[in-house]
N, C-alpha and C positions, 0 to 999 in steps of 0.2 A: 691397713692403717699405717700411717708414718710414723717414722721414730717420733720424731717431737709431737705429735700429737699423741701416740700411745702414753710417752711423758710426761707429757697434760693433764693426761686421764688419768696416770698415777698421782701425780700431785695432791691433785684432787682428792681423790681417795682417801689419801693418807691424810690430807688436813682436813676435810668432812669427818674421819674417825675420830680425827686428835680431837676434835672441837665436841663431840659426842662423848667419848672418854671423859674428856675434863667436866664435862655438866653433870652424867650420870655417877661418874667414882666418885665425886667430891660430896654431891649429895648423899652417897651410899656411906662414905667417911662422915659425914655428918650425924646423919640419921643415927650409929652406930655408937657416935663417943662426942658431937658437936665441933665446933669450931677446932678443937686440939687436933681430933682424928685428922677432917681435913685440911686442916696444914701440914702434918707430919704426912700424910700421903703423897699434897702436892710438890713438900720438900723431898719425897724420896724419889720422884720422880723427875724434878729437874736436876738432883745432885747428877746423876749422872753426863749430863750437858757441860758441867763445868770441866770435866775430864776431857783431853782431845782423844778421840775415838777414830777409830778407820771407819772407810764405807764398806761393812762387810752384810751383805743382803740375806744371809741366813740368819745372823746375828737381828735383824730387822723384825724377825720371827717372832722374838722375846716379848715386845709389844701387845700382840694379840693372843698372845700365850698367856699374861697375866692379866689378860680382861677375863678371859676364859677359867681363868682360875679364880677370878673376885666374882665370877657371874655364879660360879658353881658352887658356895660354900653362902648355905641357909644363913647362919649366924659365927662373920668373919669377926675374930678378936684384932687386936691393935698389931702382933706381930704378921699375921694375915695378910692385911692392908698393907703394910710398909714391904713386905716382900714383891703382894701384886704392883706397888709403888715404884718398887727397884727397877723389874721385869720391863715391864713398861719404857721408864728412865731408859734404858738401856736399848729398847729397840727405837723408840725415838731419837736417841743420839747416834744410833749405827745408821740408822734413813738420813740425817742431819736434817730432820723434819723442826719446824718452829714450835716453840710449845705454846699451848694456847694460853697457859696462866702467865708467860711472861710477852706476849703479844703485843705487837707495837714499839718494845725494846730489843730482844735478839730475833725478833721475825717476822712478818707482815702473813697475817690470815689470810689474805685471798678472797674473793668471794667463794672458793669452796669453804672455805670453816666459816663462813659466816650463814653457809647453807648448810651446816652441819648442826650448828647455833641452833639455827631455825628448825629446824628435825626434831630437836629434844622439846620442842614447845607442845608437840603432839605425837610423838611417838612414845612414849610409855605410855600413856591409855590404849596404844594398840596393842601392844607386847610387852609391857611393864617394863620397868627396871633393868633387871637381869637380863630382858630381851634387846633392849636398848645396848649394853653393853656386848652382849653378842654380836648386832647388828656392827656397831664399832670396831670390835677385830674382825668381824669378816674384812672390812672395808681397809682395815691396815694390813689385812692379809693379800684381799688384791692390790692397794698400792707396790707393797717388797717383792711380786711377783711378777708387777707391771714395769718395774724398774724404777721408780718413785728417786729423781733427782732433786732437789730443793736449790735452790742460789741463794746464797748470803751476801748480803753487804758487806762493808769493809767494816774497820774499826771506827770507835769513835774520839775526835778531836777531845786532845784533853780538856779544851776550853769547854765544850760542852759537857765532857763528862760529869760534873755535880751536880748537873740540874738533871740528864740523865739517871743519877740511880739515887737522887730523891724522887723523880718519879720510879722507879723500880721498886722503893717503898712502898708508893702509894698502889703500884700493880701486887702488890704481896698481901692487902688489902682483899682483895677479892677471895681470898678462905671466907669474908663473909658471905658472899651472896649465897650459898645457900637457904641463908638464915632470913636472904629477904621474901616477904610476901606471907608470913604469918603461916608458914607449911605448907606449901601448895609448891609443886616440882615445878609449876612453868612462868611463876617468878623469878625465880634466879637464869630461867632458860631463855625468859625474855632481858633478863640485864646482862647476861653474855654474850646472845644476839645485838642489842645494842654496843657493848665493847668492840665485838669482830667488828662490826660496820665501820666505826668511829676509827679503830686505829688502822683497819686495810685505806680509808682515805685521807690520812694521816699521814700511812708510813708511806702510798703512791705517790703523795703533791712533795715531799718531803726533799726529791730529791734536785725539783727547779726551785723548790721554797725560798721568800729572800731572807734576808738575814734577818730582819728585824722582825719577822712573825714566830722562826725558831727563839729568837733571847726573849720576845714576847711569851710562849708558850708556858712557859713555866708558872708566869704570874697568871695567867687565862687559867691552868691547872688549879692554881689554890682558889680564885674565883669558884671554879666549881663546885673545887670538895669543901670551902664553906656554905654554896647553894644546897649539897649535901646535904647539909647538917640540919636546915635550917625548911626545905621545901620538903612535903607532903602529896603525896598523888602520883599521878602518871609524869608527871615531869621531870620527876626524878631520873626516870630512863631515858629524856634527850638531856641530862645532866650528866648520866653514866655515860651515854655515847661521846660526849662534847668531850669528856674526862679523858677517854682514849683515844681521840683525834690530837689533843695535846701531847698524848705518850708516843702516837705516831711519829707525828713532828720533829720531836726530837730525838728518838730514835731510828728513826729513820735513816737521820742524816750520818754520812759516813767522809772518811777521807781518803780510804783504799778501793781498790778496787773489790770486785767481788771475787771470794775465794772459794774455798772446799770448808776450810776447816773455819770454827766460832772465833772469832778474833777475841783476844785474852782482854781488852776493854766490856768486849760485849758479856764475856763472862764473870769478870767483875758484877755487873749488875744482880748476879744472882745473891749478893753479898747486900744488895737490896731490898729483894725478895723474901729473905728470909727475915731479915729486919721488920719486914712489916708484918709478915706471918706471926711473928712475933710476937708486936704490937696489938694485930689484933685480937690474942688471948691474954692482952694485959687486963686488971679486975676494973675498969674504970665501964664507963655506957658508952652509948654508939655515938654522942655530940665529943663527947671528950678524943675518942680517935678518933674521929673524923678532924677537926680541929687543931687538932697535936700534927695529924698528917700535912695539913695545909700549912700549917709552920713550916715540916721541913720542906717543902716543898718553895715557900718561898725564901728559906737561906740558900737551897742552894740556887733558884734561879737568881741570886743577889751574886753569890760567889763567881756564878756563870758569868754575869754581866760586868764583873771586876776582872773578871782572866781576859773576857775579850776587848776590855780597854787596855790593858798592855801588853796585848799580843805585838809583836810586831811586824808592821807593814810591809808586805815583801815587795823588793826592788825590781821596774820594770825596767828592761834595757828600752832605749831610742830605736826607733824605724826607720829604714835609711832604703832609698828609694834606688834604682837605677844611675840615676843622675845624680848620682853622692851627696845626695841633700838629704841633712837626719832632722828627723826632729824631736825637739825636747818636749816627754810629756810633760803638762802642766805640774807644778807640785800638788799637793794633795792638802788642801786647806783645813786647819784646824778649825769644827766647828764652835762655833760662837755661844757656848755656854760655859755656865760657871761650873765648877769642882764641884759644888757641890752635889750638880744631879752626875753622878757617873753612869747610870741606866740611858742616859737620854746621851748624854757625851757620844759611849760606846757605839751604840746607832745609830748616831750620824757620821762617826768614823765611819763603819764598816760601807753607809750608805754612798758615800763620796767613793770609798775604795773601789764600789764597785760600779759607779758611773763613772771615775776614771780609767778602770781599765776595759770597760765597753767602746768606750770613745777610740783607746791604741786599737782595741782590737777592729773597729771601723775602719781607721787611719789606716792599718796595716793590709788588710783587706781590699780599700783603695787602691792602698801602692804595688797589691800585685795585680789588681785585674790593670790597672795603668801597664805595667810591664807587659803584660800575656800580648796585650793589646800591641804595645811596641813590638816585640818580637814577630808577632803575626806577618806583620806590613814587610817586611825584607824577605821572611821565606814567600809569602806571596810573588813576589816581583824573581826571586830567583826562582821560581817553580814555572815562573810564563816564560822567563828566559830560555830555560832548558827546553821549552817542548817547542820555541820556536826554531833552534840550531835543532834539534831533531825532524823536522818537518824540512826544513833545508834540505839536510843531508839527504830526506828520503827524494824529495825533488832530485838533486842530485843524480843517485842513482838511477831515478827510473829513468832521465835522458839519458846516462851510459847505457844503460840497456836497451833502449830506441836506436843508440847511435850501431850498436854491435848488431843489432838486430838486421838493420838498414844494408850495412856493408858486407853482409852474407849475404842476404838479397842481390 
């Protein structure tokens, strides 16, 4: 096996386990103390993410050590939990593995966690609970031994950053799903399976995505989490999926390159996460946060859409061809709406910005296959030149050597 495929393999592993962990510990946090347990869980296990951590692979260890620790203890109290919470925390941030409760904002599931998603819908009826959780460090134990490398994106544009960890809110949110489907394990295993789905093609289109579906995103978001509030039935889980295709979207989107370490944007969001953890153990019912959520969710996609109307247009130099001829790009027209809509302003800014510099980037592209092409024609001509004064000379030669040959004779 090849390195990048062995690394594959790892990956895999480790985001199958993550995605198995998060459905089985949350329910078992649940089960134990409700909605409180599993959020002080989920929070002790992302706190450690917001820490920058080395990649130290024993350290990786920690992980499947504190599954093995929450699998093993009949009736765990609240310090229990937050310790196997920590444990965890900790070997996930030494892997720089994605967590799956903040999914779609600091990390892209994969189709492995969303095969790990799918695993919990029917693996505790084979091996229960505790077996299920077993199952999960094993699979983080072969990740940290398979070498389990993860890639991160870069940071996120401050422009977007508001509408980013208002949805990081709405991902904090999900302490509820346990609680969906009236006690039955493989409702919440089927609306995390629809999450992983919605935001791995989310955070994938994210990065040709155009402008105007990213500032769109946000308000497509509150759409939802008010279909939330509002639908009954099965539809709800292509509601939850739609929800995390939205948190892909714009989490997704980055300005840096990809690094090692969590970009200090991206760990802001946790600052989200908790806010909504929060939220969802305020005393109100499920229409009320659901509802409150969707508010914030549309200030900040509102705030979004205010930063990137006065962001400023960065300056394209002229293209200047062989033949000293530049040319001026077009200016960049201000679209023909009123002040009043700045949602609609901003995307057709951004839309023009970015047909005009498609256009240089054409223009420019032009003017060098024009050049290659210029270039080509004189070394051509001087390359026939040369092999005909070579074919000369040899002519040459070979009558000296007739003629010397001859008058030995």
């Amino acid at each position: 096996m090849t390195v990048s495929a062995r690394r594959r393999a790892a990956n895999s592993f480790g985001l199958a386990g993550q995605w198995i962990q998060f459905v089985m510990a949350a329910w078992l946090a649940f089960t134990e103390g409700g909605y409180l347990w599993s959020s002080i869980y989920l929070l002790a296990v992302a706190a450690p993410s917001v820490v920058p951590f080395r990649r130290i692979r024993a350290l990786g260890l920690a992980g499947p050590g504190g599954l093995i620790f929450l699998a093993a203890i009949s009736d765990p109290s609240l310090p229990q939990i937050i310790s196997a919470g920590v444990f965890v925390g900790i070997g996930t941030a030494a892997s720089a593995r994605p967590l799956a409760w903040s999914s779609g904002l600091t990390g892209g599931p994969g189709w492995a966690g969303a095969l790990g998603a799918a695993a919990c819908v029917v693996l505790p009826s084979v091996v229960g609970i505790r077996g299920s959780l077993a199952v999960a460090a094993g699979l983080l134990t072969l990740a940290v031994f398979a070498g389990e490398s993860h890639d991160r994106r870069g940071g996120l544009s401050p422009v977007i950053l508001p509408a980013a960890l208002a949805l990081a809110a709405v991902a904090g949110l999900r302490v509820l799903e346990p609680g969906f489907g009236g006690g039955l394990l493989r409702a919440p295993a089927i609306f995390a399976l629809a999450w992983a789905i919605g935001t791995h093609l989310g955070w994938r289109a994210a990065p040709a995505a155009d402008a105007r579906a990213v500032l769109a995103a946000p308000f497509a978001a509150a759409m939802a989490m008010a279909g939330l509030g509002v639908v009954r039935g099965p539809g709800l889980v292509f509601l939850y999926g739609f929800l995390g295709a939205c948190c892909g979207l714009v989490g997704g989107s980055s300005t840096a390159a990809p690094g090692e370490e969590l970009p200090a944007s991206r760990r802001f969001l946790f600052v989200g996460l908790a806010a909504g953890a929060l939220w969802a153990n305020a005393p109100f019912d499920y229409q009320t946060l659901i509802w409150g959520s969707a508010g914030v969710v549309l200030a900040g996609g509102f705030v979004t859409s205010l930063l990137s109307r006065r962001a400023p247009v960065p300056e394209v130099l002229p293209v200047t061809a062989n033949t000293q001829e530049t040319r001026e790009p077009e200016p960049i027209s201000t679209p023909l709406v009123s002040d009043e809509d700045p949602t609609r302003q901003a995307v057709q800014l951004l839309l023009d910005a970015t047909r005009q510099a498609n256009a240089i980037r054409g223009a420019a592209l032009e003017e060098f296959r024009r050049s290659n092409a210029a270039s080509a024609i004189p070394l051509a001509g001087e390359s026939a030149k040369t092999i005909e004064d070579l074919l000369a000379r040899l002519a040459e030669i070979r009558q000296r050597l007739r003629g010397s040959s001859l008058s030995e004779g």
